[in-house]
C-alpha positions as CSV (number, residue, x, y, z in Angstrom):
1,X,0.0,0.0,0.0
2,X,1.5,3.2,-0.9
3,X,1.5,6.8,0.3
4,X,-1.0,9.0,-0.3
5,X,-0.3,13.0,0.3
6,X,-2.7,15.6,2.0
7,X,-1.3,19.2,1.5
8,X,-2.9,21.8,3.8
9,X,-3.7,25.6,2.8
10,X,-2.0,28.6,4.8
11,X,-0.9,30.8,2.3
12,X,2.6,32.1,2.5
13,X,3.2,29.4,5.1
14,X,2.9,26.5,2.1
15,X,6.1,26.9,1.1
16,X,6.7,25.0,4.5
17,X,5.6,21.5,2.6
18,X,8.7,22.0,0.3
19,X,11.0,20.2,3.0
20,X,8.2,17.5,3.4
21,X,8.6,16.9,-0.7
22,X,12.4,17.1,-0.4
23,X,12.7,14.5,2.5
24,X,10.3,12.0,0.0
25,X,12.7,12.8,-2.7
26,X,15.7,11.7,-0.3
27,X,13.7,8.4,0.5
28,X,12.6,8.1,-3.0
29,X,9.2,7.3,-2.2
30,X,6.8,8.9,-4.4
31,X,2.9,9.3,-3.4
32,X,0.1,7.6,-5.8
33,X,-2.0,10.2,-5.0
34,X,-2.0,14.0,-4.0
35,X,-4.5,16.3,-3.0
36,X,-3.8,20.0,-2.0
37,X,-5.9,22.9,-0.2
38,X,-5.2,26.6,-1.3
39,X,-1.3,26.5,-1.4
40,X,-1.2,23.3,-1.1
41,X,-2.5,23.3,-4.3
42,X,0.1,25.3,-5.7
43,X,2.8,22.9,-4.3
44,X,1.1,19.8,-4.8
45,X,0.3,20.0,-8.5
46,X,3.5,20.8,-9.5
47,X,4.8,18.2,-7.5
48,X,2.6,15.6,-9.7
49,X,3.8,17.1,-12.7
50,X,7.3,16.0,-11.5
51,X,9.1,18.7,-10.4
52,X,11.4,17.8,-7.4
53,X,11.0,19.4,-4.2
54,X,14.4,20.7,-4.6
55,X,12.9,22.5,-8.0
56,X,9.9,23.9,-6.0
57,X,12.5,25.7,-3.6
58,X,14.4,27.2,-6.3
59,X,10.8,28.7,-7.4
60,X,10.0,30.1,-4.2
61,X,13.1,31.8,-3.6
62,X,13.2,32.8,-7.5
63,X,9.7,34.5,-6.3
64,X,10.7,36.1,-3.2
65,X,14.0,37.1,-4.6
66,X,11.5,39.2,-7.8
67,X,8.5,40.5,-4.5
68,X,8.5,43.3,-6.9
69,X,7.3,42.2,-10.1
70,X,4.9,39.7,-8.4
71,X,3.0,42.8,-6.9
72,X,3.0,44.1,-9.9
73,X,2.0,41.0,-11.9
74,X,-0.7,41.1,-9.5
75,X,-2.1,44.4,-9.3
76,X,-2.0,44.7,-13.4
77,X,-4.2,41.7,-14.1
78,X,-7.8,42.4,-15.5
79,X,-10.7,42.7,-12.4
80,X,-14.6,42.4,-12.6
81,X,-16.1,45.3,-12.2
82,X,-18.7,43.4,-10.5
83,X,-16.7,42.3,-7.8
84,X,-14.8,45.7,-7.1
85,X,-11.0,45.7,-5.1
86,X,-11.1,41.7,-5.5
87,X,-7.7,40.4,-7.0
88,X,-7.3,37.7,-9.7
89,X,-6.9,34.2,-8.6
90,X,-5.6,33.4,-12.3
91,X,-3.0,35.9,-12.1
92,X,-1.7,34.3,-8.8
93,X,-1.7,30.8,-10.1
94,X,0.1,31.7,-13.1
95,X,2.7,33.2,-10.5
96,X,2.7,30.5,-8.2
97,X,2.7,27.5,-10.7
98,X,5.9,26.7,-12.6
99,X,5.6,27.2,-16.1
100,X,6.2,23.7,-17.2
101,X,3.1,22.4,-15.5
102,X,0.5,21.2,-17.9
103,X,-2.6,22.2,-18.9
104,X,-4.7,18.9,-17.5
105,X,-5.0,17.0,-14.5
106,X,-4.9,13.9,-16.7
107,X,-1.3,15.2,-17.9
108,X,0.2,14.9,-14.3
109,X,2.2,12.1,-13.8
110,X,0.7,11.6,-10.4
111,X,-2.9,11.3,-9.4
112,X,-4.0,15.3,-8.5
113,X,-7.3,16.3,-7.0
114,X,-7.7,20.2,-5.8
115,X,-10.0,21.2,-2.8
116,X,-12.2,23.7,-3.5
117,X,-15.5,25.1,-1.6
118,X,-18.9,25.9,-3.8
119,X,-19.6,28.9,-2.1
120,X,-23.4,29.0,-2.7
121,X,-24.1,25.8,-1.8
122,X,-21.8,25.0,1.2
123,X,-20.1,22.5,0.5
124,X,-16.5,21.0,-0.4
125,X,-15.8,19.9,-4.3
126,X,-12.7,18.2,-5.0
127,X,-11.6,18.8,-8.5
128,X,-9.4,16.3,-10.7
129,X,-9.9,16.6,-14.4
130,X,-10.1,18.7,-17.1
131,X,-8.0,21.9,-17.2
132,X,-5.7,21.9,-14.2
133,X,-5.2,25.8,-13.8
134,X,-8.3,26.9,-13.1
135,X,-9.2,24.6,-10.8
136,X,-6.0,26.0,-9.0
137,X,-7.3,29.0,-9.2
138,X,-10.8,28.1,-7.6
139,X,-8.5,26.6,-4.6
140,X,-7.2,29.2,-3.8
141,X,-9.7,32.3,-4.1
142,X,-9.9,33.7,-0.5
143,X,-13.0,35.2,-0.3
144,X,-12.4,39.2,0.5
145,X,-9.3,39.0,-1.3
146,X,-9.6,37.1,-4.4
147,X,-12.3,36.8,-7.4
148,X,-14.6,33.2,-7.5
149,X,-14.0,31.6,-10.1
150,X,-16.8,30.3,-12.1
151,X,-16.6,26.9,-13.4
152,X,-20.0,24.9,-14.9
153,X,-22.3,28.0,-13.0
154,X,-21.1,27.0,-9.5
155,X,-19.1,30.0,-7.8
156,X,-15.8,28.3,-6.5
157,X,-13.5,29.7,-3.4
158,X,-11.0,28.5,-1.5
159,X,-11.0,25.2,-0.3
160,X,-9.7,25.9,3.1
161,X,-13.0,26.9,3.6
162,X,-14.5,23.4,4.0
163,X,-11.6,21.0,4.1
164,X,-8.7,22.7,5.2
165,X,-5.9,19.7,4.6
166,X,-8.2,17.3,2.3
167,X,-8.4,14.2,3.9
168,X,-11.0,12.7,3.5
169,X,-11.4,12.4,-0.7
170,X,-7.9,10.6,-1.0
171,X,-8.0,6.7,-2.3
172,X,-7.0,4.4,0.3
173,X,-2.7,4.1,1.2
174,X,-1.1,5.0,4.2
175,X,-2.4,8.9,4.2
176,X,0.3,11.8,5.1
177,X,-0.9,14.9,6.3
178,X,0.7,18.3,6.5
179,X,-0.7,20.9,8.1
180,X,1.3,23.9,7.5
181,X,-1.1,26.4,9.7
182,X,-0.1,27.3,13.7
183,X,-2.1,28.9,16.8
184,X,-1.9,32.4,17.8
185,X,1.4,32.6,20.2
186,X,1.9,35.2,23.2
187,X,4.2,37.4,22.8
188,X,3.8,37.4,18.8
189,X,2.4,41.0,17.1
190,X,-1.7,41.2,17.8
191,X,-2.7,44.1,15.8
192,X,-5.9,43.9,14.3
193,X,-4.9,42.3,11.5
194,X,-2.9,39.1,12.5
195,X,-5.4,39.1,15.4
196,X,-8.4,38.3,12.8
197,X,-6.1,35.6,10.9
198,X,-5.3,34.3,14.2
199,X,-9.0,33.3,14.8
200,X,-8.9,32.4,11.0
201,X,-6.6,30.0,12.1
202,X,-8.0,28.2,15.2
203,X,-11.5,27.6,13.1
204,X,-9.9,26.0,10.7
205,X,-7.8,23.8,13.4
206,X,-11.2,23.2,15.1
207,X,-12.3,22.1,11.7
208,X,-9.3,19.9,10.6
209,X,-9.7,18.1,14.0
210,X,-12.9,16.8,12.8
211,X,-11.7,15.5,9.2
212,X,-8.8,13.9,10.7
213,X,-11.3,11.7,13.5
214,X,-13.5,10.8,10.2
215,X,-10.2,9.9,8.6
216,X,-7.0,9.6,11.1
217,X,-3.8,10.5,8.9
218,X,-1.2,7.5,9.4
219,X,1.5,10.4,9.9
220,X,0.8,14.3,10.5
221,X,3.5,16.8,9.9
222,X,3.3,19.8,11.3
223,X,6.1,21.9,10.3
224,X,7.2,25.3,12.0
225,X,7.3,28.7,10.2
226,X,8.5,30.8,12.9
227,X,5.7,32.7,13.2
228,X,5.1,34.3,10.5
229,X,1.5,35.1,9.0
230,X,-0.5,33.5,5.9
231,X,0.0,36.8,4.2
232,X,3.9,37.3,4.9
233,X,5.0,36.3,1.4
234,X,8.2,38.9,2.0
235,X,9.3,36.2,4.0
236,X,9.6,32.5,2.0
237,X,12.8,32.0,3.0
238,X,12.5,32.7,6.3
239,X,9.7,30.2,6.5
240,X,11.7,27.7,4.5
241,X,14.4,27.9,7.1
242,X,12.0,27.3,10.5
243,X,10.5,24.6,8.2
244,X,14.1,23.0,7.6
245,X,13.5,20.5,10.4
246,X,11.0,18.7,9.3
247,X,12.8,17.3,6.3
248,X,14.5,14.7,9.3
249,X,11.6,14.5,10.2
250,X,9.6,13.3,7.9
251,X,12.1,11.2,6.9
252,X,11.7,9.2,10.3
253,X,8.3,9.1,10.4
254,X,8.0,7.4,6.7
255,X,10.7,5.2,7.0
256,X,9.1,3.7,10.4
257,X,5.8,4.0,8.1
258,X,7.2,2.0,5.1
259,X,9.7,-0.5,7.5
């Protein structure tokens, strides 16, 4: 029975799976199946279109290295005059995702399923075929921040909102969770701001609680990013580094896994 690979949503904070992907590397195990929330997403189907972990950490730091022209790349794309101040969730996958990604889910060399949430209907939707960036995009549209996306009339958002580390859709194997997300600390900065994503946060721990009793993960990771917020993207490779020890990690925890 093989692994299969639950990536977690948490904005900035995803790149914290990359050690997680560079330990599997090191072990050369590879998942049969991958499903990714938000970020996750990001990270998880470009992992199934085989690029190495040690590939996604060049990207990251290629991307914090240009913060610039990502703002830009950002604030230039169209917007809906319909849905005024919202920001492009196309625009930030086709940041995010490595160019040579493919087009399709069925072009993956590794089973891909995205999480997304139908926001009118209140419920979770995991998406795995057909054209692989806008379901990306869908995944990761915070409401408040980014536009829906709509695919086949049903208004799409982030999937953190229903199934913050997607558990519970992946085929049967020994299931591997990361959840990249942390409580509030004392001592850390409370403004208004980080105080709201702070509560963000323990809802969705509250929530993730319940889709890992319905489905316990074989191993959870939980890797540390230092403290820094969802929305820090300044600081990838600070994350990376407080993120660095779960590599050995993980390492241990498959290897007892897979014997």
């Amino acid at each position: 029975m093989g692994i299969v690979l639950a990536l977690g949503g948490g904005g900035a904070k995803g790149v914290a799976h990359i050690p997680v992907l560079e330990a599997l590397d090191e072990l050369g195990v590879r998942p049969i199946a991958v499903a990714g929330t938000s970020i996750g997403a990001i990270v998880g189907a470009a992992y199934c279109a085989g690029l190495t972990g040690r590939d996604l950490r060049q990207h990251a730091l290629a991307l914090a290295a240009n913060r610039a022209k990502a703002i830009w790349t950002m604030v230039k794309a169209p917007r809906n005059r319909h849905w005024k101040g919202l920001l492009s969730p196309e625009a930030a996958t086709d940041l995010g995702l490595p160019a040579s990604v493919p087009d399709t889910f069925e072009a993956l060399q590794i089973p891909f399923a995205a999480a997304t949430t139908d926001f009118f209907r209140h419920e979770r939707l995991m998406l795995q075929t057909g054209p692989l960036r806008p379901a990306i995009s869908a995944s990761i549209a915070i409401p408040a921040v980014f536009l829906p996306m709509n695919m086949g009339g049903r208004m799409l958002v982030d999937g953190g909102l229903t199934q913050n580390v997607p558990v519970r859709d992946l085929p049967a194997g020994h299931l591997v969770a990361v959840d990249v997300l942390d409580y509030p600390q004392e001592g850390q900065d409370m403004s208004r701001g980080r105080a709201g994503i702070g509560a963000v946060q323990i809802m969705l721990k509250a929530a993730m609680r319940a889709d890992f009793e319905a489905r316990p993960p074989a191993v959870l990771l939980e890797p540390g990013t230092g403290g820094v917020g969802p929305l820090d993207f300044g600081k990838l490779e600070e994350i990376l580094q407080a993120a660095e020890p779960i590599r050995e990690h993980t390492k241990r925890r498959i290897g007892a896994l897979l014997g």
